[in-house]
Each structure stands twice: as structure tokens, then as C-alpha cells.
NUFILO-52519 format. One record per residue: residue in one letter; x, y, z of N, C-alpha, C in turn. Coordinates in Angstrom, 1 decimal. Each point is the difference from the previous one (the first is absolute). Layout:
REM residues N
<node><kevex>A</kevex><n_xx>X</n_xx><n_yy>Y</n_yy><n_zz>Z</n_zz><ca_xx>X</ca_xx><ca_yy>Y</ca_yy><ca_zz>Z</ca_zz><c_xx>X</c_xx><c_yy>Y</c_yy><c_zz>Z</c_zz></node>
...
REM end
This chain:
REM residues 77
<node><kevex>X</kevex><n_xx>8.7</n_xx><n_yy>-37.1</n_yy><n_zz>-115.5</n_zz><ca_xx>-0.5</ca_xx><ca_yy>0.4</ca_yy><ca_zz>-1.3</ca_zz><c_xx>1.1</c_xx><c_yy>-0.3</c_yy><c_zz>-1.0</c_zz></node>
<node><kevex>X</kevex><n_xx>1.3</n_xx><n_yy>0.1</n_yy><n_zz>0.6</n_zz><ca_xx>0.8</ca_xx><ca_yy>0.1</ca_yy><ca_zz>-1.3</ca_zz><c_xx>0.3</c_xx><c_yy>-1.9</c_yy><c_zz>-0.6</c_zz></node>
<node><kevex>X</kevex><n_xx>-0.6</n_xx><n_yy>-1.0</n_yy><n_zz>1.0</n_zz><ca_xx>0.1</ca_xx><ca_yy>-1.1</ca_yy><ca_zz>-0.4</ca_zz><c_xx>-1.5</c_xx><c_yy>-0.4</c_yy><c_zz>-1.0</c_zz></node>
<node><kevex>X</kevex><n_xx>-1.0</n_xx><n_yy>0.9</n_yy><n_zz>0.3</n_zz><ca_xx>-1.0</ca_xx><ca_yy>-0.3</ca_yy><ca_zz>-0.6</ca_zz><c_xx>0.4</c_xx><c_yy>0.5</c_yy><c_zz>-1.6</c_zz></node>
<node><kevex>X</kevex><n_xx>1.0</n_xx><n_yy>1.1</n_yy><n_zz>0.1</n_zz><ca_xx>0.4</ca_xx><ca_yy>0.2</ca_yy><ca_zz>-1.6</ca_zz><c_xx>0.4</c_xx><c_yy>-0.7</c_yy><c_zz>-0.9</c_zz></node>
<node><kevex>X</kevex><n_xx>1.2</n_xx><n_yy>-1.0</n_yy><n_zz>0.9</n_zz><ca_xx>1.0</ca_xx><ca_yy>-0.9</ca_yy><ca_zz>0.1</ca_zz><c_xx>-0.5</c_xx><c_yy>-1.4</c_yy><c_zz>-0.9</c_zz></node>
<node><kevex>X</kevex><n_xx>-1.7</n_xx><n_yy>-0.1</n_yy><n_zz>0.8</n_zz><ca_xx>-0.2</ca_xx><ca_yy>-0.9</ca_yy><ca_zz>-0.3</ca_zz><c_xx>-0.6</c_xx><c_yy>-0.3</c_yy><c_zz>-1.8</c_zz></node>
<node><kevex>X</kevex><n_xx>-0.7</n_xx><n_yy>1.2</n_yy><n_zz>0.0</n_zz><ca_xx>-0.6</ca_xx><ca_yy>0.8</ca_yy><ca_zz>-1.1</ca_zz><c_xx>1.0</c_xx><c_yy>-0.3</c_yy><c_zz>-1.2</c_zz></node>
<node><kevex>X</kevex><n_xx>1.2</n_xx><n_yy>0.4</n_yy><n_zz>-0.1</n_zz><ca_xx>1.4</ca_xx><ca_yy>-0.3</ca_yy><ca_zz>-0.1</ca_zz><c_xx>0.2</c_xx><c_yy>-1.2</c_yy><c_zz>-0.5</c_zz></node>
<node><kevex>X</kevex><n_xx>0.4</n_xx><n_yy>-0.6</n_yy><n_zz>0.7</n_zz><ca_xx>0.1</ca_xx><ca_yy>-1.3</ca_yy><ca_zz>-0.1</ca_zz><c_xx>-1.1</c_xx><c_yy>-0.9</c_yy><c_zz>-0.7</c_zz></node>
<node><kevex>X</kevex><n_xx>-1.3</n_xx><n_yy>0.3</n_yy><n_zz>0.3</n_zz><ca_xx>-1.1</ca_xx><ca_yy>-0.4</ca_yy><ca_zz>-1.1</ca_zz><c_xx>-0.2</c_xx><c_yy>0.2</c_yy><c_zz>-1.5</c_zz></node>
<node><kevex>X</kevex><n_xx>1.1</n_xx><n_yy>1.6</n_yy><n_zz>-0.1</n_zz><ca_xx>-0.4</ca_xx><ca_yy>0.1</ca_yy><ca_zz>-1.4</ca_zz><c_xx>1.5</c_xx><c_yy>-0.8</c_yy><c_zz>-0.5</c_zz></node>
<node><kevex>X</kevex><n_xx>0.7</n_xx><n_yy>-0.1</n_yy><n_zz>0.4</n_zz><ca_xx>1.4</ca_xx><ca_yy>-0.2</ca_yy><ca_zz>-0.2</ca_zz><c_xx>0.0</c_xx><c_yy>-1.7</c_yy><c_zz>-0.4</c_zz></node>
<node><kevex>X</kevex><n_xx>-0.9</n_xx><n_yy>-0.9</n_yy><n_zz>0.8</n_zz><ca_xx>-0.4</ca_xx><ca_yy>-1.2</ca_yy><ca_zz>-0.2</ca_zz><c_xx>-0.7</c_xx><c_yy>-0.1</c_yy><c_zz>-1.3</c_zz></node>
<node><kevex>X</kevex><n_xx>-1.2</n_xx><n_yy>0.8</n_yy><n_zz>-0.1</n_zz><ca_xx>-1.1</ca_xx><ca_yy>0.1</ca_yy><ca_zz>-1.2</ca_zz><c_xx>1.0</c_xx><c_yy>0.3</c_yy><c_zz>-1.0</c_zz></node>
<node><kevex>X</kevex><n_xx>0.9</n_xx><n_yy>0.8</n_yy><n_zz>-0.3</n_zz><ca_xx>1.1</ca_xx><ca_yy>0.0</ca_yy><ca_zz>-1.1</ca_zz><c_xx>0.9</c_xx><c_yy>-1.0</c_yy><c_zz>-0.1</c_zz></node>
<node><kevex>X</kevex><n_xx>0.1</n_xx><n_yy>-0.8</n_yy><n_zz>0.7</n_zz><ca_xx>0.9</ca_xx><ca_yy>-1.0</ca_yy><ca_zz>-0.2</ca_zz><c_xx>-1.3</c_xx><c_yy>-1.2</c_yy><c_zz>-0.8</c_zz></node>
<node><kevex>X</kevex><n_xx>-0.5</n_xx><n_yy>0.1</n_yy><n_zz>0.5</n_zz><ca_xx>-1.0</ca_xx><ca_yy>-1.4</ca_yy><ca_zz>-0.2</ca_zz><c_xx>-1.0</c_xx><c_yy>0.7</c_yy><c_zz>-1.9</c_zz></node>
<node><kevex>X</kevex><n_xx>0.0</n_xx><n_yy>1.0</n_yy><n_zz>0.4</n_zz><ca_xx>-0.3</ca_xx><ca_yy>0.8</ca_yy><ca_zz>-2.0</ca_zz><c_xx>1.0</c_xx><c_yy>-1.1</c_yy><c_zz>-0.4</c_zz></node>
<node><kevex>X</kevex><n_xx>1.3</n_xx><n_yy>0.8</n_yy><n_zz>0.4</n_zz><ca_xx>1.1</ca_xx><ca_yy>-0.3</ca_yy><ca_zz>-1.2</ca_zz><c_xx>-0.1</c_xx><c_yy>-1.6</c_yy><c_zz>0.1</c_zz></node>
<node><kevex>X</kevex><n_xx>-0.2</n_xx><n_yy>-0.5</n_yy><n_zz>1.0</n_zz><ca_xx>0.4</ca_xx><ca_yy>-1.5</ca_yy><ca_zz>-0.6</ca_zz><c_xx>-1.1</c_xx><c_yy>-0.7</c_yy><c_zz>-0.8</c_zz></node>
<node><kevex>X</kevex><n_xx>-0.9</n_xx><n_yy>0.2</n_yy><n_zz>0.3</n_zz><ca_xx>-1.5</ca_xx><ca_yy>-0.4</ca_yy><ca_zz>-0.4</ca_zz><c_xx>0.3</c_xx><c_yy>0.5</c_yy><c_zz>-1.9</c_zz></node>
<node><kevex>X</kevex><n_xx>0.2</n_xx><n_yy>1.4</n_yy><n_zz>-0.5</n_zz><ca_xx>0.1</ca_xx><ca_yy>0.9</ca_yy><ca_zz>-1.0</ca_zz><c_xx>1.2</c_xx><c_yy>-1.5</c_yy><c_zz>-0.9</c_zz></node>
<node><kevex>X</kevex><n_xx>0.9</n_xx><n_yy>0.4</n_yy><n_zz>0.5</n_zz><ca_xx>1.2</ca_xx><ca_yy>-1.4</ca_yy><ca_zz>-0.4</ca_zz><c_xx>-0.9</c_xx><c_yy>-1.4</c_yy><c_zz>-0.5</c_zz></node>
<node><kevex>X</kevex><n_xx>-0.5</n_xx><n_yy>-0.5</n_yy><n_zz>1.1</n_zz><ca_xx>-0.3</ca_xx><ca_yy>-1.1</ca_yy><ca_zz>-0.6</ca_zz><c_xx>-1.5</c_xx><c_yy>0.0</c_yy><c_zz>-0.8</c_zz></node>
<node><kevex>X</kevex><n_xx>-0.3</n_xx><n_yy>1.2</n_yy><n_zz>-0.2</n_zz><ca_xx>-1.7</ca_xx><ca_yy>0.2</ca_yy><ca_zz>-0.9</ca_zz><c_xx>1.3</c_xx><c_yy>0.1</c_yy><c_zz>-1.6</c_zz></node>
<node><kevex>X</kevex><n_xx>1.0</n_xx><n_yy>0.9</n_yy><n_zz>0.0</n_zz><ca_xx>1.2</ca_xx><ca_yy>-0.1</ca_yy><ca_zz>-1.2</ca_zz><c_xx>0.4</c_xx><c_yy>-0.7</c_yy><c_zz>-0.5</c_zz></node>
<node><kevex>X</kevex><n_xx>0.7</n_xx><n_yy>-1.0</n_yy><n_zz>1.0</n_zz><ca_xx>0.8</ca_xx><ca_yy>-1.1</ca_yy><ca_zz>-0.6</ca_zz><c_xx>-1.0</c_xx><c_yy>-0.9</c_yy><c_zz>-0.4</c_zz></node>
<node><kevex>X</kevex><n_xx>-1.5</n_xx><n_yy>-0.2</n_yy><n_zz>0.5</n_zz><ca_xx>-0.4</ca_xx><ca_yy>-0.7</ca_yy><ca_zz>-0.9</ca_zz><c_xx>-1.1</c_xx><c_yy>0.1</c_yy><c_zz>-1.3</c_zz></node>
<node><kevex>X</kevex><n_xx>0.7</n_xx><n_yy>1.6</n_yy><n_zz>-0.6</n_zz><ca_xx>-0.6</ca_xx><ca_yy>0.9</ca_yy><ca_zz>-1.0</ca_zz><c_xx>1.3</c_xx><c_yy>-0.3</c_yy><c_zz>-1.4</c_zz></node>
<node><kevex>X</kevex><n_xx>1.2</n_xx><n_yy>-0.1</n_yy><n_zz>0.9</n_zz><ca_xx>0.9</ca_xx><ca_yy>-0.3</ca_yy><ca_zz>-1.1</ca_zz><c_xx>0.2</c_xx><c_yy>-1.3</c_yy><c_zz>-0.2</c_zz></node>
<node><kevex>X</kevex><n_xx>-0.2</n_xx><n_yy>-1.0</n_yy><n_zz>1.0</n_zz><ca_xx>0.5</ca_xx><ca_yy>-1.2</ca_yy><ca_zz>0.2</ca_zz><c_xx>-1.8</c_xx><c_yy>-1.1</c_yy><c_zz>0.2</c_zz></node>
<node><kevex>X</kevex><n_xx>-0.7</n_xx><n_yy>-0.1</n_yy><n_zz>-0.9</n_zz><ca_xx>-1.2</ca_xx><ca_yy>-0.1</ca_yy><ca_zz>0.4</ca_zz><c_xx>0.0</c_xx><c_yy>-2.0</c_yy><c_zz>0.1</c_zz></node>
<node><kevex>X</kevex><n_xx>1.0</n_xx><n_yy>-0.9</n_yy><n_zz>-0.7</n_zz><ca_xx>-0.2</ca_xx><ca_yy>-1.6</ca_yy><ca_zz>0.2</ca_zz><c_xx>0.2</c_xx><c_yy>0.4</c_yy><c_zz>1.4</c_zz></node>
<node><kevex>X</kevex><n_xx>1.0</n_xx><n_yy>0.4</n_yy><n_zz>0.7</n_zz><ca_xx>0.5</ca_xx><ca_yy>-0.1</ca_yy><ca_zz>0.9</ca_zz><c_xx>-1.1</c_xx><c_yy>0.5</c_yy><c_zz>1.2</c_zz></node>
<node><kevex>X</kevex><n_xx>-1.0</n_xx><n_yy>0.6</n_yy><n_zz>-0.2</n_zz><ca_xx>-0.8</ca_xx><ca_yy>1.1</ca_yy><ca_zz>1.0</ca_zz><c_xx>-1.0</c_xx><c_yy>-0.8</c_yy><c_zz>0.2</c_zz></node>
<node><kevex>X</kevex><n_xx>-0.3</n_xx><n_yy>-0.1</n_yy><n_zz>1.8</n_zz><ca_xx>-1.0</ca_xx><ca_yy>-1.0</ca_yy><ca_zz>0.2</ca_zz><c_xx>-1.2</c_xx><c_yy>1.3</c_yy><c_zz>0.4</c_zz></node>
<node><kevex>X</kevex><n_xx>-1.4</n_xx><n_yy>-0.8</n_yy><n_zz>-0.1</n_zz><ca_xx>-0.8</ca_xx><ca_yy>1.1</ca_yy><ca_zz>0.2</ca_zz><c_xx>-0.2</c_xx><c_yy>-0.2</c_yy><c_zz>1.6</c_zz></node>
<node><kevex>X</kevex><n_xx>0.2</n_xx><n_yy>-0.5</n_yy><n_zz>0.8</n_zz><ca_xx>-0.4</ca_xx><ca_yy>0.2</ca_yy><ca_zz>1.3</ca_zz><c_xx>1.1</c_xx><c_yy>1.2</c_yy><c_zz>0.3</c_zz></node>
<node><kevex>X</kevex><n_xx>1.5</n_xx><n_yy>-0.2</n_yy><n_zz>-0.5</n_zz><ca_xx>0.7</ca_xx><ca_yy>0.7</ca_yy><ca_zz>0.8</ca_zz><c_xx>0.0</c_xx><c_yy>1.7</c_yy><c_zz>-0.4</c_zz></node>
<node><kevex>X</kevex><n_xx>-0.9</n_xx><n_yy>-0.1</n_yy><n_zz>-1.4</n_zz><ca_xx>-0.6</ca_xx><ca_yy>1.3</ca_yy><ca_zz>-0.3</ca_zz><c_xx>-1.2</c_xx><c_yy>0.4</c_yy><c_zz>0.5</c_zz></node>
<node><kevex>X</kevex><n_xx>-0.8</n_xx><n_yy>-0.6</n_yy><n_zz>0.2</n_zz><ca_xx>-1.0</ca_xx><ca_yy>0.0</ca_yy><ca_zz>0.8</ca_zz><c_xx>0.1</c_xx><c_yy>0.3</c_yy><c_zz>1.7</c_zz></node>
<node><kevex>X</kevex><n_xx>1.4</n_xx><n_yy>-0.1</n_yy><n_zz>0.4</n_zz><ca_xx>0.2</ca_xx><ca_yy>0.3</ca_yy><ca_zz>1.3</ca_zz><c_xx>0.6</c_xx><c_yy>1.1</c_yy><c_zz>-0.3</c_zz></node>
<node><kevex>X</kevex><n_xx>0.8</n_xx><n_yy>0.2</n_yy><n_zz>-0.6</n_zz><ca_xx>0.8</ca_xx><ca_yy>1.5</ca_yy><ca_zz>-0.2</ca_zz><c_xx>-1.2</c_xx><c_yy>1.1</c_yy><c_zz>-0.2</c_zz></node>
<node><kevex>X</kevex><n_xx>-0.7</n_xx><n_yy>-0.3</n_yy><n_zz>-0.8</n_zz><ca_xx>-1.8</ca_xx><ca_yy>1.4</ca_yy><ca_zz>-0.3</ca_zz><c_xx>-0.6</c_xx><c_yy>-0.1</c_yy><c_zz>1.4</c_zz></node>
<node><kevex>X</kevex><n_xx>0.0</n_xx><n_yy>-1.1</n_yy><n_zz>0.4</n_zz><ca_xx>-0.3</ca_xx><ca_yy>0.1</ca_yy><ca_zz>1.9</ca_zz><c_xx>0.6</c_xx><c_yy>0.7</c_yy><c_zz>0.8</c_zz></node>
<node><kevex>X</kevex><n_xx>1.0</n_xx><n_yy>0.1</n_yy><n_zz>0.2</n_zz><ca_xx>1.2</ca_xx><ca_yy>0.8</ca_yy><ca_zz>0.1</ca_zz><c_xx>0.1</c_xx><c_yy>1.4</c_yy><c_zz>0.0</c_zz></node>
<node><kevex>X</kevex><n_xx>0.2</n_xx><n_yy>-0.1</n_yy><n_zz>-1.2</n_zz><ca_xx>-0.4</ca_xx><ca_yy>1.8</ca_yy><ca_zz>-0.7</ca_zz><c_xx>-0.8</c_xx><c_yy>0.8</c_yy><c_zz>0.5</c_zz></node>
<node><kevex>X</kevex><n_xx>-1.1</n_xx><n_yy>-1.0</n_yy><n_zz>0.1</n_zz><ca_xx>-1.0</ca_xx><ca_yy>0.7</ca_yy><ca_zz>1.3</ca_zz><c_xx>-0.2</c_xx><c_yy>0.6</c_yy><c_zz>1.0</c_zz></node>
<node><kevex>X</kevex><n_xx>0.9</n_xx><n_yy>-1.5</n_yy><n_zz>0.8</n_zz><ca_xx>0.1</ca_xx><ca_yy>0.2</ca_yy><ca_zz>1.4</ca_zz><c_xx>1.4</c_xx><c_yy>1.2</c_yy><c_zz>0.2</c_zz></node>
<node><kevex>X</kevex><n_xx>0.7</n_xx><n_yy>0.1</n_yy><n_zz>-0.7</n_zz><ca_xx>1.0</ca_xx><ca_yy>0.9</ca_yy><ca_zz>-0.3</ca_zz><c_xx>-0.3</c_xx><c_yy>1.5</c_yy><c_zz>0.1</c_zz></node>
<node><kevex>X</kevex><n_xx>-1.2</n_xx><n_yy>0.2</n_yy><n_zz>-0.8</n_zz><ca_xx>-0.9</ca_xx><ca_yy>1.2</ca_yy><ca_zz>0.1</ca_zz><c_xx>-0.8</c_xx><c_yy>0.4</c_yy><c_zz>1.1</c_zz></node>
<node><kevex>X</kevex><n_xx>-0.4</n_xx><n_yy>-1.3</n_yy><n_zz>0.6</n_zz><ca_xx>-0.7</ca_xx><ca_yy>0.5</ca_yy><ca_zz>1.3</ca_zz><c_xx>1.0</c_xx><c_yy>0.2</c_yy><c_zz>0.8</c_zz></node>
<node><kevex>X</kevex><n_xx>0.8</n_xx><n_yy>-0.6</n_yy><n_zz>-0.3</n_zz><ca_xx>1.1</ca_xx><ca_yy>0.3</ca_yy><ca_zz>1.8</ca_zz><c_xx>0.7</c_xx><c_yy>1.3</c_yy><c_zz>-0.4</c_zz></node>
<node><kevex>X</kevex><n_xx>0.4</n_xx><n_yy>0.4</n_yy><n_zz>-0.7</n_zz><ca_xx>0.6</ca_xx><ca_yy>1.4</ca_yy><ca_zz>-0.6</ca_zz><c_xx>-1.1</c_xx><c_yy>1.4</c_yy><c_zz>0.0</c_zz></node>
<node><kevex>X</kevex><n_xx>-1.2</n_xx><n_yy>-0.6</n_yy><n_zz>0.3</n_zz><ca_xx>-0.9</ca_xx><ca_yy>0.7</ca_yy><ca_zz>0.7</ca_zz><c_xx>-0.7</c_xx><c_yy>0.5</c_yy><c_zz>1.3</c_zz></node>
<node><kevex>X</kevex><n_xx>0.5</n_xx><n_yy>-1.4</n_yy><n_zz>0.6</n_zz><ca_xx>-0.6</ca_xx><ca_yy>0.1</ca_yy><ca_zz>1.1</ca_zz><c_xx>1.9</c_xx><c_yy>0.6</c_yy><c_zz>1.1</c_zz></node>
<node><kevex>X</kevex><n_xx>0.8</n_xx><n_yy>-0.1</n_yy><n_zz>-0.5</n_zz><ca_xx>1.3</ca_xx><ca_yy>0.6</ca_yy><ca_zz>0.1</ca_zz><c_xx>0.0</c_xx><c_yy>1.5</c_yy><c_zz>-0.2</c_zz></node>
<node><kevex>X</kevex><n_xx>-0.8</n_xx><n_yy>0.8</n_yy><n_zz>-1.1</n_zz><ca_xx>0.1</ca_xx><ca_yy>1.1</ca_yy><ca_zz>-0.2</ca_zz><c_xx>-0.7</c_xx><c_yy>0.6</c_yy><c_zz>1.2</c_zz></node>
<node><kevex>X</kevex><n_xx>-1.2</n_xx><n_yy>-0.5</n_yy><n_zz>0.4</n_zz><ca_xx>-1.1</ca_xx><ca_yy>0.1</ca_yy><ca_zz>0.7</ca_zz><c_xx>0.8</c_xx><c_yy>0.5</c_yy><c_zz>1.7</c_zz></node>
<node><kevex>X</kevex><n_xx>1.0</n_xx><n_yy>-1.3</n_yy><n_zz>0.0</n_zz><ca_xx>0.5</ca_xx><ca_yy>0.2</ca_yy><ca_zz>1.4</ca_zz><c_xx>1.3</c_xx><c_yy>1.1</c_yy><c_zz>0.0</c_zz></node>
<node><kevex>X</kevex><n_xx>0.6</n_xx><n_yy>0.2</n_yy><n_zz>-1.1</n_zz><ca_xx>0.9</ca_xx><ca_yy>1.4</ca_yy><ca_zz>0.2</ca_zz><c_xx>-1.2</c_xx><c_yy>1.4</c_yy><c_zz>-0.1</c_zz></node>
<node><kevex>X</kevex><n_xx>-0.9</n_xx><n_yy>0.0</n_yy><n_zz>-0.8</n_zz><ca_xx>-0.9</ca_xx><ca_yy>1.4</ca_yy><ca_zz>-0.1</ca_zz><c_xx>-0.8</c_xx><c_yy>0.0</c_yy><c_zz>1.7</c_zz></node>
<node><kevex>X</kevex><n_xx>-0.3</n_xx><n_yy>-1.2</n_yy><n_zz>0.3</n_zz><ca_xx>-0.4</ca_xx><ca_yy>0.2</ca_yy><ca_zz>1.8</ca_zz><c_xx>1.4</c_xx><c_yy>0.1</c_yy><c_zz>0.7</c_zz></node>
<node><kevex>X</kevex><n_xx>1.0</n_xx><n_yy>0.0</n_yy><n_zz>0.2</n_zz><ca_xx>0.9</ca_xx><ca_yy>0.3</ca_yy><ca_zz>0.7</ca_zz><c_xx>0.6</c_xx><c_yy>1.0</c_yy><c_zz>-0.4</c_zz></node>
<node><kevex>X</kevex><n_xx>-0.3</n_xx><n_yy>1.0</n_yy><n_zz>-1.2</n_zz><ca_xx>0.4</ca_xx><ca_yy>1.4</ca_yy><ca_zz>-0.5</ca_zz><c_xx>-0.9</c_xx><c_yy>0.8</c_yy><c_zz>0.6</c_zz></node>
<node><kevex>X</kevex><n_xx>-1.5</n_xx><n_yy>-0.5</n_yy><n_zz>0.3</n_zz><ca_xx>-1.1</ca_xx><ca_yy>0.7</ca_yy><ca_zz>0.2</ca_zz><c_xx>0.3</c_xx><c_yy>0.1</c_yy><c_zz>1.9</c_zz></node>
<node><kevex>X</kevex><n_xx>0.2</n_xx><n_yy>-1.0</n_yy><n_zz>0.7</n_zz><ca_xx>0.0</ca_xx><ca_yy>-0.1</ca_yy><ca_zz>1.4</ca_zz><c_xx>1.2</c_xx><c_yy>1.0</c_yy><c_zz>0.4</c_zz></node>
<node><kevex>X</kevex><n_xx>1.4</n_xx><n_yy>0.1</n_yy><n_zz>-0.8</n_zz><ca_xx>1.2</ca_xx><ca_yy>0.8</ca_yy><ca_zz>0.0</ca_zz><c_xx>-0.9</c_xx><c_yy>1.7</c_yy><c_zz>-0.2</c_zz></node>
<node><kevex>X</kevex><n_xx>-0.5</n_xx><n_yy>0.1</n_yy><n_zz>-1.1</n_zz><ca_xx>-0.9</ca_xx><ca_yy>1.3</ca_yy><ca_zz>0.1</ca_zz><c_xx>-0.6</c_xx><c_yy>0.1</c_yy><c_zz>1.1</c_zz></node>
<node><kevex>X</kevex><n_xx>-1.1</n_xx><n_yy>-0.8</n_yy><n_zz>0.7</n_zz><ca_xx>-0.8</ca_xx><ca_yy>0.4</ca_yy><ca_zz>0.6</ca_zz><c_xx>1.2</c_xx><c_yy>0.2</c_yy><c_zz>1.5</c_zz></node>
<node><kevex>X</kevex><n_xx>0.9</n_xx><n_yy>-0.7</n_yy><n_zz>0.3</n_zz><ca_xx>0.8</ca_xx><ca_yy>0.1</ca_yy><ca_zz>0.7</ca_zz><c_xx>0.9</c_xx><c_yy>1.6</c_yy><c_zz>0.7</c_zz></node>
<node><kevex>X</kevex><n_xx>-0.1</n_xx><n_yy>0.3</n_yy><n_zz>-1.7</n_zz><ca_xx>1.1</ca_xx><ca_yy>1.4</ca_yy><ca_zz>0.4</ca_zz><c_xx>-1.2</c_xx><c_yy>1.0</c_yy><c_zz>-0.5</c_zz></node>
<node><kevex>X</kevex><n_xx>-1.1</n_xx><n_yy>0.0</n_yy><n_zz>-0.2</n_zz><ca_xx>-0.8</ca_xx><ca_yy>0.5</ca_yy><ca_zz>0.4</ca_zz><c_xx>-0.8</c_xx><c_yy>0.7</c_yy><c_zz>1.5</c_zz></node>
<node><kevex>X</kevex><n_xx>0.3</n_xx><n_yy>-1.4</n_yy><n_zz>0.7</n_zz><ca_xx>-0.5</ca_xx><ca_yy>0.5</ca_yy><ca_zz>1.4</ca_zz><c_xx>1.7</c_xx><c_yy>0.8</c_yy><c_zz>0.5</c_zz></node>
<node><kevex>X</kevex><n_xx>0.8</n_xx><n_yy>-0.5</n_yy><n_zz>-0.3</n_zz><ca_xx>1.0</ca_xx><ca_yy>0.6</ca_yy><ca_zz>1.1</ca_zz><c_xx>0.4</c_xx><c_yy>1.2</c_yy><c_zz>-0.4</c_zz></node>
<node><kevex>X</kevex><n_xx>-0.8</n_xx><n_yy>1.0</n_yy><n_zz>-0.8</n_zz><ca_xx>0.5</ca_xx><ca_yy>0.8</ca_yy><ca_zz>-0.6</ca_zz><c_xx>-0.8</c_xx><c_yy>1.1</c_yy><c_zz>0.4</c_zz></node>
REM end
């Protein structure tokens, strides 16, 4: 169980990394716009997305491995 937290973890931990980098380059080419290609904005709003789903489906696996820890010390109790 405690790996299934772990993993949860580590999914939101990725989904924050990949916001911020995706967030950066939707910026730099808000300030810097000759320079901003639209595919690589167009993949960063893709991004953002998939950013959001995995930081969800991450939450999902720590609240099931809080829930299985409850039901856990539930029975031994």
C-alpha cells in the first residue's frame, strides 16, 4: 500500500513539473511573441492538460491508499 501512495506521489510530483514547464513556455511566448512558435504552444496547452489529468489520477492513488490504510486498521482493531 505504501508504494501505491508512493506512486500517487510521484504522479502528482511529475504533473507539477510538466505545469511548470509547459506554464514557462505558454509565457515566454506572451512576452517574447516573434520568437514563439505556435506548435510549441500548442504542445505546451496539450500539456497543461495532460498535467492535469496525471495530478488527478495521482490524487486518486494516494486517497485509495489512505482509504485501504483506514480500512486496514479498522479490521485490526
Amino acid at each position: 500500500m505504501n508504494s501505491i501512495g508512493q506512486s500517487g506521489l510521484y504522479a502528482v510530483n511529475q504533473a507539477q513539473f510538466t505545469a511548470a514547464t509547459s506554464a514557462q513556455t505558454i509565457a515566454s511566448s506572451i512576452v517574447e511573441p516573434a520568437q514563439a512558435e505556435s506548435s510549441a504552444v500548442t504542445e505546451a496547452l496539450v500539456n497543461l492538460t495532460l498535467a492535469e489529468v496525471q495530478s488527478q489520477a495521482g490524487a486518486k492513488l494516494i486517497k485509495t491508499a489512505d482509504e485501504m490504510v483506514g480500512t486496514l486498521i479498522d479490521v485490526t482493531v
